[in-house]
LUMVEX-170888 format. One line per field, with one value per residue (C-alpha): residue number from 1; residue in one letter; x, y, z. Coordinates in Angstrom, 3 decimals. Layout:
REM residues N
drentor = c(NUM:...);
vextor = c(A:...);
X = c(X:...);
Y = c(Y:...);
Z = c(Z:...);
REM end
This chain:
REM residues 267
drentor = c(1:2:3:4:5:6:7:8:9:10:11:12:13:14:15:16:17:18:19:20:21:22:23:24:25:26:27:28:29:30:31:32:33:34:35:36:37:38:39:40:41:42:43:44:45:46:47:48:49:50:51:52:53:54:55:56:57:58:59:60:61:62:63:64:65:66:67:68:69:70:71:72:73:74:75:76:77:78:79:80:81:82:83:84:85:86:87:88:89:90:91:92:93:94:95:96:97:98:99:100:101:102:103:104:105:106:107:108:109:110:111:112:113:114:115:116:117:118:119:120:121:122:123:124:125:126:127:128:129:130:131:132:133:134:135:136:137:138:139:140:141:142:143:144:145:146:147:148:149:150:151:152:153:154:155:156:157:158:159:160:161:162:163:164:165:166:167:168:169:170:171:172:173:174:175:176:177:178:179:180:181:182:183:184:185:186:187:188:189:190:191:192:193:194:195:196:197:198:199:200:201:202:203:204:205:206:207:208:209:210:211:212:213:214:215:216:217:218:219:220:221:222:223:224:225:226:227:228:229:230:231:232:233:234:235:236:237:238:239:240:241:242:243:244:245:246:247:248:249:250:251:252:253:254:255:256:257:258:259:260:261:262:263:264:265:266:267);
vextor = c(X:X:X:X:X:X:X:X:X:X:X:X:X:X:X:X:X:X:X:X:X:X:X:X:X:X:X:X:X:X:X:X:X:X:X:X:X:X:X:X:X:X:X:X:X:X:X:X:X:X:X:X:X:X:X:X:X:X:X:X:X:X:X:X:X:X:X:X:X:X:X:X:X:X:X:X:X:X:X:X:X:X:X:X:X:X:X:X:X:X:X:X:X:X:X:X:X:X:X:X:X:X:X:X:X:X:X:X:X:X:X:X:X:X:X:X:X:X:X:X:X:X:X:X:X:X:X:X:X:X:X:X:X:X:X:X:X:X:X:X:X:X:X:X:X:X:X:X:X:X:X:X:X:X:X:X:X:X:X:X:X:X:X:X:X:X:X:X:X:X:X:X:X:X:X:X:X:X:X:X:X:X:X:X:X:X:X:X:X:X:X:X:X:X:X:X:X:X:X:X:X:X:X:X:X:X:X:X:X:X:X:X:X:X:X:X:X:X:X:X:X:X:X:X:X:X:X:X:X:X:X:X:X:X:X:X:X:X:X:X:X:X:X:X:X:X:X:X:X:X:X:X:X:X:X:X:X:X:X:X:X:X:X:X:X:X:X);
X = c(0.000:1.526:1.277:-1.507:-4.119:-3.373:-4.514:-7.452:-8.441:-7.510:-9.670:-12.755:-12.463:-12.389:-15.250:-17.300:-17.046:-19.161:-21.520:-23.915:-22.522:-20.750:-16.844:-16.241:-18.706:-16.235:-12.668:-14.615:-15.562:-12.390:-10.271:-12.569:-13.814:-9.491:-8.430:-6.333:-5.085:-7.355:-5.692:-7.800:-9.568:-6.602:-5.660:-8.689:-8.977:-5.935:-7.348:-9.585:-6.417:-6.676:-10.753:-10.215:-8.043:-10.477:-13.190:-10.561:-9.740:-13.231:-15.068:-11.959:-14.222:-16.521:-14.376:-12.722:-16.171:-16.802:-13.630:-14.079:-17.476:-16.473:-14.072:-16.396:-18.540:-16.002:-15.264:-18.783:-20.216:-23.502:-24.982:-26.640:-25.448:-26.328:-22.732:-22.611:-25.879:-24.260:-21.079:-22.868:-25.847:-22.398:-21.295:-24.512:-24.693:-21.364:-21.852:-23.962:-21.645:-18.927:-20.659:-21.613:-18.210:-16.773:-19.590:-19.647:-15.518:-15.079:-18.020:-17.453:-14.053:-15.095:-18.964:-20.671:-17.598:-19.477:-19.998:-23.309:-24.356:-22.574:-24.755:-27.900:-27.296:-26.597:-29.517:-32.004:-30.437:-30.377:-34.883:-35.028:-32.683:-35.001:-37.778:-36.946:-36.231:-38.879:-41.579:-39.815:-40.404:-37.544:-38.763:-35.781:-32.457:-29.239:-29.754:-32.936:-31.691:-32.823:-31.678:-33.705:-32.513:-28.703:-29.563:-31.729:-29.238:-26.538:-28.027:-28.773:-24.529:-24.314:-25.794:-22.928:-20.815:-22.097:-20.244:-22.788:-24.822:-22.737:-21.915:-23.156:-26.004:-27.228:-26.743:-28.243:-30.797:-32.112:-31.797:-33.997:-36.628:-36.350:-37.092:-33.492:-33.330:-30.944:-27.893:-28.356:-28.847:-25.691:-23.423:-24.654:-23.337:-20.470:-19.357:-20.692:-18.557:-14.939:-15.240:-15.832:-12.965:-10.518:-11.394:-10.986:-7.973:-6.473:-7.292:-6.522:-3.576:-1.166:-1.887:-1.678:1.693:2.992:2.195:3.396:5.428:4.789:5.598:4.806:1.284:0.200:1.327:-0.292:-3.620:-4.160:-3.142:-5.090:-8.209:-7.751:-7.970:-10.836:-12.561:-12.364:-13.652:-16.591:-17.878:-17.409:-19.539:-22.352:-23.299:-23.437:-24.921:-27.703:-28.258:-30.217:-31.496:-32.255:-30.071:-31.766:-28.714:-26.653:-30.028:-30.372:-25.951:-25.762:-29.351:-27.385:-23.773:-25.615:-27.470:-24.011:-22.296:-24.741:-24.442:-20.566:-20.929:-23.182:-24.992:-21.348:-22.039);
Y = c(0.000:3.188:6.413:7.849:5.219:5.073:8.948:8.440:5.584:7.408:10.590:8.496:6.579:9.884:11.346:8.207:7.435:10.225:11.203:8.373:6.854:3.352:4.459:0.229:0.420:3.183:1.266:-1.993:-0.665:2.330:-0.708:-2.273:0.746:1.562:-1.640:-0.797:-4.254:-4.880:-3.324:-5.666:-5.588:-4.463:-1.812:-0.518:-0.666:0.804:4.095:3.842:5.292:8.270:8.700:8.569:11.367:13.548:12.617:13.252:16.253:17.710:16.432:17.111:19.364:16.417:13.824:15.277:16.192:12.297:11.533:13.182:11.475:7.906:8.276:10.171:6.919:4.505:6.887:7.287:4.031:6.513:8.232:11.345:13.813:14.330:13.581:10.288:9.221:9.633:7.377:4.584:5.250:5.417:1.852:0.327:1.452:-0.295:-3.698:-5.357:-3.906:-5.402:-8.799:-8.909:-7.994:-10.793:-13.538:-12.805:-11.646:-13.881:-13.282:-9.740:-10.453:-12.912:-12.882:-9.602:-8.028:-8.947:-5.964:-7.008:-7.031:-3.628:-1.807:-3.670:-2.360:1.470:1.196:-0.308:1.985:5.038:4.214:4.024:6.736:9.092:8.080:7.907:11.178:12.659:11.419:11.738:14.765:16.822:16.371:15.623:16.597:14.781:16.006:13.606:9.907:7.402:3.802:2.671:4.857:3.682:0.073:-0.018:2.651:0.290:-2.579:-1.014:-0.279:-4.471:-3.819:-1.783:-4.927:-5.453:-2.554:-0.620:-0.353:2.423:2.786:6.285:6.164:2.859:4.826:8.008:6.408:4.424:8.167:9.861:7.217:7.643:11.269:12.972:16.029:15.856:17.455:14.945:11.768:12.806:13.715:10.416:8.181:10.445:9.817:6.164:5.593:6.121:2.862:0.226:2.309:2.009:-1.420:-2.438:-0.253:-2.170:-5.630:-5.018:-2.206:-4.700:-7.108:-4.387:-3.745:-7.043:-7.118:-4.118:-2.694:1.313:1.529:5.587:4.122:3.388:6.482:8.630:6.978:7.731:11.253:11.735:9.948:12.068:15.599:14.619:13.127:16.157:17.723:15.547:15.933:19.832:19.921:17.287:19.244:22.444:21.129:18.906:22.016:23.971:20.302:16.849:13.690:13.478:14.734:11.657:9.452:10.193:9.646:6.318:5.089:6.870:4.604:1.330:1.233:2.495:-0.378:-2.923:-1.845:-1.602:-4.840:-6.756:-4.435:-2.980:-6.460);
Z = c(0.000:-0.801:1.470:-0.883:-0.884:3.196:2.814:0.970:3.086:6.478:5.208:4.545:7.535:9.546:7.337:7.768:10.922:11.874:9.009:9.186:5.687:7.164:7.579:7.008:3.850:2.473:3.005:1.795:-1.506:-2.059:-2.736:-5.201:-6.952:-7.732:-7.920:-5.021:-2.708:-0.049:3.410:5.238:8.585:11.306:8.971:8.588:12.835:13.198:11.285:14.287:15.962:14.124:15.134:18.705:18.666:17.110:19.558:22.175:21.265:19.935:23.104:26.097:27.927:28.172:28.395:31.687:33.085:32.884:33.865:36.958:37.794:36.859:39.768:42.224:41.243:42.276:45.497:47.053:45.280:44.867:40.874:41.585:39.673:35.192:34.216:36.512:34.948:31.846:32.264:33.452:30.563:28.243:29.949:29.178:25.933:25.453:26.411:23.524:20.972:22.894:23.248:19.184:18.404:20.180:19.409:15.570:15.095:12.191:10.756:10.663:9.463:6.296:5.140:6.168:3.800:0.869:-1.559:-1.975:2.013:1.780:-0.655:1.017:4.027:2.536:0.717:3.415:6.775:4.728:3.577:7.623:8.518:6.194:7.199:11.310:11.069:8.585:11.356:15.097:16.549:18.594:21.914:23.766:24.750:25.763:29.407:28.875:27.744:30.167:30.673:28.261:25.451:26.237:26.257:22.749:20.855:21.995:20.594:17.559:17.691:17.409:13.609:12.653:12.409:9.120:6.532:4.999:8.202:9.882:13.627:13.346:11.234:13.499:16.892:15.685:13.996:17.384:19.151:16.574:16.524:20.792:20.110:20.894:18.692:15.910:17.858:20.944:18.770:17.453:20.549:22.033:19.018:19.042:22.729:23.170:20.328:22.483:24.522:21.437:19.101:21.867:22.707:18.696:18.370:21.811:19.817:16.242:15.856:17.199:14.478:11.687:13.218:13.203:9.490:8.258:11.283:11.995:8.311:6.402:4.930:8.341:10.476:7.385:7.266:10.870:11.148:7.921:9.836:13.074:10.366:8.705:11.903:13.617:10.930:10.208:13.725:13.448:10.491:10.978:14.698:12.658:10.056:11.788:14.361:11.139:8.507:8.807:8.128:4.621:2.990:4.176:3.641:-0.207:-0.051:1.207:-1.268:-4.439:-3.134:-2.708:-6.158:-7.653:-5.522:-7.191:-10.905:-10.513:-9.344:-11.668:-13.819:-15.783:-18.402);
REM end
């Protein structure tokens, strides 16, 4: 892999990751599209790398904040406060996504890669994602998530082990249809999203550095995934403070009908 297709793979990764368009969907497909060698699955993790430093960095206010409750939890053994309700909501929202991931690892690895699951899944989360939020109203806030909108958004994160679902567009999808308003569906999915990178990052990067060692291509991809992550969160809070998540609804239906005639309609 040369430093160049690790850019253009770390960039989308960063961009996708975010925008509700399947980040795995995009490095699935960019090699196939250019003919490009297939980086394969701890690669593509290790640009994960480059993603939690833009959540790090865009949310540090917030990540200290829950930093700092997390261990007045473990002190005082007592939740009272918003932001101590919100690590352990964050913790639950982890676990199933944690539990799929290691239940269905080599199926993630080997069958759900198939183009055709890929544009499938574009196609059919991007009808719901459209249509979730055409008909929820805005009625809540993140203040407002309760236990029972971290445990069904997180198992609506187990979907997003299929490329083409999106971790993103699964997450903020399940907030929507719970009735968080555009910006708190998002910040959610944004901050639930630390604990399963890390953990994937903690699991996989070693192997991608076994293979290829902390070789130029790899050290590029992931500062070019931490730029455009940053960036992608930046924008889709602006942008989803003022429209809906249409614009990324019509994107993913246009790439997975695209996806199928590349793949069998080109003869």
């Amino acid at each position: 892999m040369t430093v160049f297709q690790a850019v253009v793979l770390g960039t989308l990764q960063g961009l996708a990751e975010f925008l509700p368009i399947s980040s795995s969907a995009h490095l699935s497909l960019a090699p196939l599209l250019f003919g490009w060698p297939a980086p394969g699955l701890a690669f593509d993790v290790s640009l994960h790398v480059g993603t939690l430093f833009a959540l790090a960095w865009y949310f540090r206010r917030e990540w200290i904040a829950l930093a700092s409750a997390a261990w007045s939890i473990v002190v005082t053994r007592r939740v009272r406060t918003l932001q101590q309700r919100r690590v352990i909501f964050l913790v639950v929202a982890t676990i199933p996504a944690a539990i799929a991931g290691l239940l269905l690892e080599e199926h993630a690895e080997t069958v759900f890669r198939a183009p055709e699951i890929t544009a499938v899944a574009l196609i059919v989360l991007g009808v719901i994602l459209w249509a979730v939020d055409r008909v929820m109203s805005e009625r809540r806030e993140l203040d407002q998530v309760r236990w029972t909108d971290a445990v069904l958004i997180g198992i609506a994160q187990c979907f997003a082990l299929v490329p083409g679902v999106s971790r993103s567009g699964a997450t903020i999808t399940a907030g929507r249809a719970l009735g968080l308003d555009r910006s708190s569906a998002a910040v959610f999915s944004f901050l639930m999203s630390m604990p399963i990178i890390a953990a994937a990052a903690v699991l996989k990067v070693p192997e991608a550095v076994r293979e290829t060692g902390l070789s130029a291509p790899l050290l590029a991809g992931v500062l070019a995934a931490a730029l455009s992550g940053w960036l992608a969160i930046a924008v889709l809070l602006r942008f989803v403070s003022r429209r809906s998540y249409a614009t990324f609804a019509v994107y993913r239906v246009l790439l997975g009908v695209f996806v199928l005639w590349f793949i069998h309609g080109r003869g």
